[in-house]
C-alpha positions in Angstrom: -37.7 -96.3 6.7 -33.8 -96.7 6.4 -33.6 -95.2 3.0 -33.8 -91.0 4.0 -31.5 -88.9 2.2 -33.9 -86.5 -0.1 -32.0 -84.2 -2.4 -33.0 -81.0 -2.3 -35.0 -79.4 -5.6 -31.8 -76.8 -6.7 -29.2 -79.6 -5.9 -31.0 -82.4 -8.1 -31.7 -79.4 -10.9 -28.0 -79.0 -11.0 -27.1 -82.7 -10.4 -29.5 -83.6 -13.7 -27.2 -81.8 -15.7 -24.3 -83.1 -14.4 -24.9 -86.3 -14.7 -27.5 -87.0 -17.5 -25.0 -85.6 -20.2 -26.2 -85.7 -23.7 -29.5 -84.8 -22.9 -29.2 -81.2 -24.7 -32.1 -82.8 -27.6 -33.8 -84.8 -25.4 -36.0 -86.8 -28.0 -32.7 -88.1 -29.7 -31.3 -88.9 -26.3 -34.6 -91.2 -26.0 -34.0 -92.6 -29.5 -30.3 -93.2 -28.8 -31.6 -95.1 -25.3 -34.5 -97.4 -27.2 -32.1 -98.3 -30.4 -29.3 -99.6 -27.6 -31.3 -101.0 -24.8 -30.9 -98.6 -22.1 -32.9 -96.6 -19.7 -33.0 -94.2 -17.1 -35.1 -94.7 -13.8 -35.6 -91.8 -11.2 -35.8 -93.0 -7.6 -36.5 -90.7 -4.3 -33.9 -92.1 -1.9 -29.9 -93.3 -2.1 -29.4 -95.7 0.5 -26.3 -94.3 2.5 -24.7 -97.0 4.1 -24.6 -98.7 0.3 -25.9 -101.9 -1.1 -24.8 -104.8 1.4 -28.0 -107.4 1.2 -26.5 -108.3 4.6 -27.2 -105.4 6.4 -30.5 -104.6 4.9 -32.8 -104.1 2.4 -33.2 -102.0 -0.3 -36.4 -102.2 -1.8 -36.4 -102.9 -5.8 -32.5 -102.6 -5.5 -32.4 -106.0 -3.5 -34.0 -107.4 -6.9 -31.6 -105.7 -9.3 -28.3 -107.2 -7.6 -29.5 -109.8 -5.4 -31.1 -113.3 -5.5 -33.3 -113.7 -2.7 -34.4 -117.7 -1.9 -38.3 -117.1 -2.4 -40.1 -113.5 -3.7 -43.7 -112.7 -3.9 -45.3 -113.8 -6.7 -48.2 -111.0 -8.6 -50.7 -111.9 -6.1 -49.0 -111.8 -2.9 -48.4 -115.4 -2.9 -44.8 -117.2 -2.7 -43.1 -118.7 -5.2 -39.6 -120.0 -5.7 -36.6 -118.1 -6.8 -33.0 -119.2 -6.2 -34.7 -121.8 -3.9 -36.6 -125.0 -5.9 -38.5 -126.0 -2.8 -38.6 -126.3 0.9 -39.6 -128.7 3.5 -40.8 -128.0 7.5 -40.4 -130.8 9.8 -43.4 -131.8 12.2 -42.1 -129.6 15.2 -41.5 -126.9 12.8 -38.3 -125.5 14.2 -36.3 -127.2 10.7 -36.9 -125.6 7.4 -35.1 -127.4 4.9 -34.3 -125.2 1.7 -33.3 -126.6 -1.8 -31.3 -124.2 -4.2 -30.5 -124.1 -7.8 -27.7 -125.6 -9.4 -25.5 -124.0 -11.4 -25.9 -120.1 -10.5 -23.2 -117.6 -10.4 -22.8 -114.3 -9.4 -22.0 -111.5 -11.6 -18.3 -112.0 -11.0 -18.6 -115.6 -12.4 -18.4 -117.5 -9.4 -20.8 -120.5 -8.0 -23.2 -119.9 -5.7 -23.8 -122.6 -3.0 -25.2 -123.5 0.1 -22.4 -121.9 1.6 -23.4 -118.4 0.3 -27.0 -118.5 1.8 -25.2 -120.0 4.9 -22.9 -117.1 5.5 -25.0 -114.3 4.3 -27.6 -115.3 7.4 -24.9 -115.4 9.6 -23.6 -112.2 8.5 -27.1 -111.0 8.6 -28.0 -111.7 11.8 -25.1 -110.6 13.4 -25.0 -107.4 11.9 -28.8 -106.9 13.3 -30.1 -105.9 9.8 -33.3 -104.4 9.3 -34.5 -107.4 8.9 -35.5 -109.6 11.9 -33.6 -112.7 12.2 -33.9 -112.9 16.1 -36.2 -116.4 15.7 -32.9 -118.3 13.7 -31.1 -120.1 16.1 -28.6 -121.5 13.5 -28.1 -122.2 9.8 -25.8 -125.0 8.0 -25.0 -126.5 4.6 -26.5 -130.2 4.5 -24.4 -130.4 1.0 -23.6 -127.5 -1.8 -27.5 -127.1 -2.8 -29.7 -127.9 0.6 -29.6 -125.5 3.7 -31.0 -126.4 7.1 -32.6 -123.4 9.1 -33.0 -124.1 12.8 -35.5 -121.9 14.8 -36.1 -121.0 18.3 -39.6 -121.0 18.0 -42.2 -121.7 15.3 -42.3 -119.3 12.6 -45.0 -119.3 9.9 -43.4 -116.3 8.4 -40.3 -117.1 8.0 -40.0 -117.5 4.5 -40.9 -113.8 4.5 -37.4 -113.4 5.7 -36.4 -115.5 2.8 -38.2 -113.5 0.5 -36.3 -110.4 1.6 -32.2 -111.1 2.2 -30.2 -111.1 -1.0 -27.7 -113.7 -1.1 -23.7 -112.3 -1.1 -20.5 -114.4 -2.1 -18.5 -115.1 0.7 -15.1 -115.4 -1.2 -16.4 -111.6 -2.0 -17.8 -110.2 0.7 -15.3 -107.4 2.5 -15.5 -104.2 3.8 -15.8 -102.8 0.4 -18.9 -104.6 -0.3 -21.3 -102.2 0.2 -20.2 -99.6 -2.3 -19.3 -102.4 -4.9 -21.7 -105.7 -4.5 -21.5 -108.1 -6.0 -25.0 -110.5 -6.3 -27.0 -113.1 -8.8 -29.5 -110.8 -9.5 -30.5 -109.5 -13.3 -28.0 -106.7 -13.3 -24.5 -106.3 -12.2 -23.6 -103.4 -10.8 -21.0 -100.9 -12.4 -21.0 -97.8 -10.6 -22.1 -95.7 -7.9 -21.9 -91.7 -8.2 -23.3 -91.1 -4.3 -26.1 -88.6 -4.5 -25.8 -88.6 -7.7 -26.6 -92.1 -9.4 -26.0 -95.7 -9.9 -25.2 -97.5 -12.6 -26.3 -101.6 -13.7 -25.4 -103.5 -16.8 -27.4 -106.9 -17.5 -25.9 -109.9 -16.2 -24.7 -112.1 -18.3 -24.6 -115.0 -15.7 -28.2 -114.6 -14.3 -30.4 -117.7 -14.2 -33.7 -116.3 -15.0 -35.5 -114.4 -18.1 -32.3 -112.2 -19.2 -33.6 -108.7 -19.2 -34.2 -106.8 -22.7 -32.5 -103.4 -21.0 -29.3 -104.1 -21.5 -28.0 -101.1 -19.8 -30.0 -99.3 -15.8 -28.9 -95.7 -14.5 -31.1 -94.9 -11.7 -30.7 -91.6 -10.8 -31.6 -90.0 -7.5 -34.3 -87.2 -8.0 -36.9 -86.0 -5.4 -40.7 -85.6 -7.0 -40.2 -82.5 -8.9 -37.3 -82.7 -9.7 -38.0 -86.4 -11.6 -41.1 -85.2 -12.8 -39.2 -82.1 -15.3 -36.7 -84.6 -16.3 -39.1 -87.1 -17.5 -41.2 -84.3 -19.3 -37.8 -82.9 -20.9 -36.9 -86.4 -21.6 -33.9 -87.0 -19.6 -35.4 -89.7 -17.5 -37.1 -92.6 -18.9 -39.3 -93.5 -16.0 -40.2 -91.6 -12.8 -42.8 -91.6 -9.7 -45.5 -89.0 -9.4 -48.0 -87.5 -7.4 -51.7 -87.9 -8.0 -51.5 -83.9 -8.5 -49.5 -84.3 -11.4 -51.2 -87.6 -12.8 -53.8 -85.6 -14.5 -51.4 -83.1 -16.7 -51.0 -84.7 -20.3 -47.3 -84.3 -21.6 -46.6 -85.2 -25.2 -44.9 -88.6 -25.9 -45.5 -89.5 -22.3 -48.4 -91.7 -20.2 -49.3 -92.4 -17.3 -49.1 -95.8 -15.4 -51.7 -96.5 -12.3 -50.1 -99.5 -9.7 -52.0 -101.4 -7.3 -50.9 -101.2 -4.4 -51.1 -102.0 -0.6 -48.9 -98.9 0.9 -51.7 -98.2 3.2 -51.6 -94.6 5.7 -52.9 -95.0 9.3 -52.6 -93.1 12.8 -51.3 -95.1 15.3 -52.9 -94.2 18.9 -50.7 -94.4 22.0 -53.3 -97.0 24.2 -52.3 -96.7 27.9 -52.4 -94.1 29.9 -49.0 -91.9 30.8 -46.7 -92.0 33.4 -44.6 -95.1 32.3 -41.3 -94.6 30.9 -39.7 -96.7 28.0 -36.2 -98.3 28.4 -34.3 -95.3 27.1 -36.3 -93.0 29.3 -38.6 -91.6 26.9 -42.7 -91.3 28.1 -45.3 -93.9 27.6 -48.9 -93.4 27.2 -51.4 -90.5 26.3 -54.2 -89.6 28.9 -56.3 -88.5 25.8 -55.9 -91.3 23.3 -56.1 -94.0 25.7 -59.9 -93.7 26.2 -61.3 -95.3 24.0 -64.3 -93.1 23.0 -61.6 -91.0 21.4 -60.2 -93.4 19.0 -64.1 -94.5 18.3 -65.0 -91.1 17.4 -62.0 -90.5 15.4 -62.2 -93.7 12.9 -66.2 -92.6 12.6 -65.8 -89.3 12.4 -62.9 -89.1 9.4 -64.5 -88.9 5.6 -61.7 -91.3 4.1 -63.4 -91.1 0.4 -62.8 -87.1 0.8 -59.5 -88.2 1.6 -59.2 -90.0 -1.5 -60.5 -87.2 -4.1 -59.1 -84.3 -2.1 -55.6 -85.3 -1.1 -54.8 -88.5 -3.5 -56.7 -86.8 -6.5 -58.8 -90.2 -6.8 -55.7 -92.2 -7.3 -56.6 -94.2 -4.3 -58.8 -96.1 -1.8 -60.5 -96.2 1.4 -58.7 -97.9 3.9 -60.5 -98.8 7.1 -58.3 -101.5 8.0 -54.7 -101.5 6.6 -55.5 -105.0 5.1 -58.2 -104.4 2.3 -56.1 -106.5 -0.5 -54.8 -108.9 1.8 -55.7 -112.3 1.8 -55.9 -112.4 5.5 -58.2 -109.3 5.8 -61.4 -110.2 8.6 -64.4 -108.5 6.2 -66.2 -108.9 9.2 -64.0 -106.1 10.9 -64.0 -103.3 8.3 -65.5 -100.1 9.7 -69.1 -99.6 7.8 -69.7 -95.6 7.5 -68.1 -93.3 8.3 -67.9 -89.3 8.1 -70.4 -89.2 10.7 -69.6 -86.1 12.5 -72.9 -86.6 14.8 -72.6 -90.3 15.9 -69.0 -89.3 16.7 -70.0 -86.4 18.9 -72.9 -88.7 20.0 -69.6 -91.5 20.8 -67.8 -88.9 22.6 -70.6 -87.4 24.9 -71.3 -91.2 26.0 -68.0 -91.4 26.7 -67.9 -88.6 29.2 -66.4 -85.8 27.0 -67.8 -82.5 27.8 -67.0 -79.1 26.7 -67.8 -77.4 30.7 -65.9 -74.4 30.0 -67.0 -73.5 26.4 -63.5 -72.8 25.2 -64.6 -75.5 21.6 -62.7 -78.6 23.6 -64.0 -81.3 25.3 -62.4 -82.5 28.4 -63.0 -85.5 31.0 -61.6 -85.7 34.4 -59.9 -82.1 34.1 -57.8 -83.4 30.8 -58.5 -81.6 27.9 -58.7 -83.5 24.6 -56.1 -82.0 22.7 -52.5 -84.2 21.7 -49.9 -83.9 18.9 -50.1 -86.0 15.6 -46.9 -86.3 14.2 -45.9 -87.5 11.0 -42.1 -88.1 9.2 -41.3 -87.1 5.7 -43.0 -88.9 2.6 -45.8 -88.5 0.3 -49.2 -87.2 1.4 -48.5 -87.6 5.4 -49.0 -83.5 5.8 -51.9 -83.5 3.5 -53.7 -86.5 5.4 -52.8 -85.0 8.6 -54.3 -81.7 8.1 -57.7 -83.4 7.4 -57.8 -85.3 10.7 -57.0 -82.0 12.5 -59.7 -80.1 10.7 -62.1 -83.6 11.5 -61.0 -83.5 15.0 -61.8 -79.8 15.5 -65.0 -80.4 14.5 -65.6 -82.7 17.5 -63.9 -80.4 20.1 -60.7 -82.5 19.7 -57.8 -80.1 19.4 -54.7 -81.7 17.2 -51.8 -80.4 17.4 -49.9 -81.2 14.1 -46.2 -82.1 13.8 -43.1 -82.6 11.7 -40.3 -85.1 13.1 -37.5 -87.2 11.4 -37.2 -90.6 12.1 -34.3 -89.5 13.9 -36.2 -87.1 16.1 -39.3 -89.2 16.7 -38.4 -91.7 19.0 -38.7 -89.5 22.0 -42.6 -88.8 21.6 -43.5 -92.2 19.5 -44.7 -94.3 22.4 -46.9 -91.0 23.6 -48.1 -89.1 21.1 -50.3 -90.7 18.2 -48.3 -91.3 14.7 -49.3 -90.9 11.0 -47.4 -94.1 10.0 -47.5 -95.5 6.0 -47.3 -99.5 6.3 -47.9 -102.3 3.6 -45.4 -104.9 3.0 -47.5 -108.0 1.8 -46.2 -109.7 5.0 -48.4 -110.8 7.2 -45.9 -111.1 10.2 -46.7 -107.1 9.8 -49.3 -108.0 12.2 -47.2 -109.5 14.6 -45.1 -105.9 14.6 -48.4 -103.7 14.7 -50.0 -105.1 17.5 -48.4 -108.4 19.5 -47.3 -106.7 22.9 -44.1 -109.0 23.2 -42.7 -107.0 20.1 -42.9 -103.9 22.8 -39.1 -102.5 23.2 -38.0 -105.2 20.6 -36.2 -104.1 17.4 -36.8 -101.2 15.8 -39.2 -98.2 17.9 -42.0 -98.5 15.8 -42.8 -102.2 16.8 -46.3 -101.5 18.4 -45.1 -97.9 19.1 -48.9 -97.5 20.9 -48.1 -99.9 23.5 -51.0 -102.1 22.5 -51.4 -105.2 24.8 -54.5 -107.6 24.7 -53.9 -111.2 25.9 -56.3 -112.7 23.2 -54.9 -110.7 20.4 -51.5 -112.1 21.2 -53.3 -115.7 21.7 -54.3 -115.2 17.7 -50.8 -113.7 16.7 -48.9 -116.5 18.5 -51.0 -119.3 17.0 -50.4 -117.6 13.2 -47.0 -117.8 14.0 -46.6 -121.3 15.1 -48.7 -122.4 11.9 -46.9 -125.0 9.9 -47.3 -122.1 6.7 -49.4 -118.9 6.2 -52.3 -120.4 4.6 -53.1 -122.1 7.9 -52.3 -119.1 10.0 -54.8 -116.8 8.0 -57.7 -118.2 10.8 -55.9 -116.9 13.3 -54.5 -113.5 11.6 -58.5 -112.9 11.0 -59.2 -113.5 14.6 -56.9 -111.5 16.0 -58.6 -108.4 14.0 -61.9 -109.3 15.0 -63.2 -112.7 16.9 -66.6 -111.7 17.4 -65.3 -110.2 20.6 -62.1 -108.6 20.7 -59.7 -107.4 18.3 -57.3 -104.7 17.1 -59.8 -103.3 14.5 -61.8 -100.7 14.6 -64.8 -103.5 16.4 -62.8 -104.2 18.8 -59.9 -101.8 20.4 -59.6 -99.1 17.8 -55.7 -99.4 17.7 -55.3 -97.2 14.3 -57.3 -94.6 12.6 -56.6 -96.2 9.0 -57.5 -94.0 6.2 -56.1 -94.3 2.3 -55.1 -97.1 0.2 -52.4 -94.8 -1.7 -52.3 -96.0 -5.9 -48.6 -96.1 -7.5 -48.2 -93.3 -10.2 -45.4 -92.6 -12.7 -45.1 -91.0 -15.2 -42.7 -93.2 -18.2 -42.0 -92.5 -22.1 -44.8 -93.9 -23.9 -43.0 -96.3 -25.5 -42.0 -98.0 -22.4 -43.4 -101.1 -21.7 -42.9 -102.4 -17.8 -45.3 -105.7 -18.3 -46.8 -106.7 -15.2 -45.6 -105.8 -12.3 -46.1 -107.5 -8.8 -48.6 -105.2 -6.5 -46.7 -102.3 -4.7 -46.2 -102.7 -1.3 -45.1 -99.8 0.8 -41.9 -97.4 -0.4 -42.9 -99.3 -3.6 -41.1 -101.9 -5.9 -41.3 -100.6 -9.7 -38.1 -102.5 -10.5 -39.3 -106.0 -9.0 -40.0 -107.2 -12.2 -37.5 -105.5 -14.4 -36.5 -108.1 -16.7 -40.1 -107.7 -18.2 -39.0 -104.5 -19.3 -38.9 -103.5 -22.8 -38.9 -100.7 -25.4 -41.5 -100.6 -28.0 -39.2 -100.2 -31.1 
């Protein structure tokens, strides 16, 4: 959500040119890029403030510069990378992290314990995007063991190891950020802001040394990437489902799993509260609970899938359909049902007395914005629900924000939010009410609270590690009882599973890559990447 600076179609036409010179015969371009090792990758967004792993993350870019301690393995599991194993004492406030020996960053310095020490301290003091409130300290024991003290019990925590790049700390300056320095497979060589950036393979990484030799990723919006890959001029880009189905000459298609799952978020109390920075709370229409009901029954998610992701997709009636701690038990089971919905709604006291097509109950009319930010599909999906909801006499109102505009209305009006990070703590952010006004505005933006649910949450998080806390995580979706799901409180109007397209040069080879979590991570695996010569 950090990452937001789109270049417009005419600037990136013009910028292509610029920058991709030599691209005039675009199939010996190609040749001249397999015969030497190099390739060109179009991503959407340019992180402005640069690449300092301390300050944030940067999606597949982390993984080209930076070492992180752990990374998600294929299958959503956890496996080691600059770490070679871990303990957690019996009160689980002390994690106790082994690294390699022998590292170096891309400058050809060691890398030791006192790296990782000082990029979490860096990190947490900066307040980077990623949550480090739980550390209460970090030391070296000796140059390759790290002791983490917590506040509190944190199954999740390696999450936040998976996710912070290790930086040098003889390196590490104000300059950083627009010239890093990390142990990752590339080194980087150049930035051309809004233009490109530019990696060469490192020749000091500890891994599988990467077959391209050479990494421009270029920033191009959808179009834009799409035309440059047909013409040749890009190696490797991400499409639409729209465009998935057009057959260009001496290109394929590649089809991602993925758990980048869209959902709308419903404000749950009623209004009249204000947040700390003044802004309203609550939504007299979407707190009633019939609403949300008739909502999740009411939306056809498979049209969803054929009509606005072209097929290149799934039903999604929980956010959590490929995650190893998804409750089956509280998956929604039909829906489309415009007549049990209206059927949900008249029980619930929503009448249309005035015959003007919407319902109202207790002299409020059911009628509220949706709002959505920029990004793939969110207009498309949200017309749908609006045309759903009209069919119920519920009048949606919908509209465009930035996530610079947003916050005003994000804790009263419902949201069309895009989530999927293989994390489970995502939970914890969705739906735990002591997240409310913590961090970043979208933690439980609805204003969720339900004493058991938090129970559930609290108990994952206090799990010695995250295959003991998947009993709880199940529970707090659905216990029998209660729940966030769409059983129990109806927090979230879930709706698509969105698949990973791009379109690459057909005799690119990407091997296997790890399953795409939200904003995607094409890159994770690139030293798998090869040409077919």
């Amino acid at each position: 959500m950090k990452l937001k600076r789109s270049i417009s179609i005419a600037l990136t036409a013009m910028l292509t040119m610029i920058t991709l010179t030599g691209c005039t015969n675009s199939k010996g371009s190609t040749n001249s890029r397999i015969e030497n090792n190099e390739l060109i990758a179009a991503v959407a967004y340019e992180p402005d403030e640069g690449f300092d792993a301390t300050v944030g993350g940067h999606g597949s870019m982390t993984r080209v510069f930076f070492s992180t301690l752990f990374k998600r393995d294929k299958d959503l599991g956890m496996e080691n990378d600059l770490a070679t194993g871990y303990k957690v004492s019996e009160d689980r406030l002390t994690w106790t992290v082994s690294i390699k020996e022998g590292v170096k960053f891309s400058d050809g310095e060691k890398l030791t314990a006192e790296d990782v020490v000082y990029t979490y301290e860096k990190a947490k003091e900066s307040g980077s995007s990623i949550d480090l409130t739980v550390l209460e300290g970090v030391k070296a024991i000796d140059d390759y063991n790290i002791e983490f003290k917590l506040k509190e019990p944190q199954s999740t925590f390696i999450e936040k190891m998976a996710s912070i790049g290790i930086v040098p700390k003889h390196a590490h300056d104000d300059k950083f950020a627009q010239n890093p320095i990390g142990s990752g497979p590339y080194k980087f060589v150049q930035w051309d802001k809004g233009q490109q950036v530019i990696a060469e393979a490192n020749e000091y990484y500890y891994g599988e040394k990467p077959s391209i030799k050479k990494l421009t990723m270029v920033f191009l919006d959808d179009d834009a990437a799409y035309a440059a890959v047909k013409s040749g001029e890009v190696d490797i880009a991400s499409i639409p489902g729209s465009l998935a189905k057009d057959k260009v000459d001496g290109k394929k298609v590649i089809n991602l799993d993925s758990i980048e799952t869209y959902g709308i978020e419903f404000p749950m109390q009623k209004s009249g509260e204000k947040n700390k920075d003044g802004h309203p709370v609550g939504n007299d229409v979407t707190s009633d609970k019939a609403i949300r009901e008739a909502l999740n029954v009411a939306i056809n998610r498979q049209e969803l899938v054929d009509g606005v992701l072209d097929g290149y997709g799934a039903v999604s009636t929980t956010g959590l359909e490929k995650m190893p701690w998804l409750n089956e038990d509280s998956m929604l089971k039909g829906d489309g049902d415009i007549e049990k919905a209206k059927k949900i709604l008249e029980d619930g006291g929503w009448k249309d007395t005035d015959s003007d097509t919407i319902l109202e109950k207790n002299g409020v009319k059911a009628e509220f914005k949706l709002i959505y930010t920029e990004g793939k599909y969110r207009q498309e999906l949200g017309l749908a629900v609006v045309e759903t909801a009209k069919q119920l006499g519920i009048k949606i109102e919908l509209e465009a924000k930035t996530w610079d505009t947003i916050e005003s209305e994000i804790n009263s009006q419902p949201v069309l939010f895009g989530w999927g990070s293989g994390d489970p703590s995502e939970l914890n952010y969705l739906y735990s009410s002591k997240v409310i006004g913590v961090g970043v505005p979208w933690n439980n933006a609805g204003y969720y609270k339900n004493e058991k649910v938090d129970e559930y949450i609290n108990k994952a998080l206090q799990s010695s590690d995250e295959n003991e806390a998947i009993e709880y995580w199940k529970k707090a979706q659905w216990d029998g009882q209660t729940g966030f799901s769409t059983k129990g409180d109806s927090t979230y109007a879930w709706l698509v599973n969105v698949g990973h397209l791009y379109i690459a040069d057909e005799n690119l080879d990407i091997g296997t890559p790890v399953v795409q979590p939200h904003g995607g991570r094409i890159l994770d695996n690139i030293t798998e990447w090869k040409w077919k010569k």
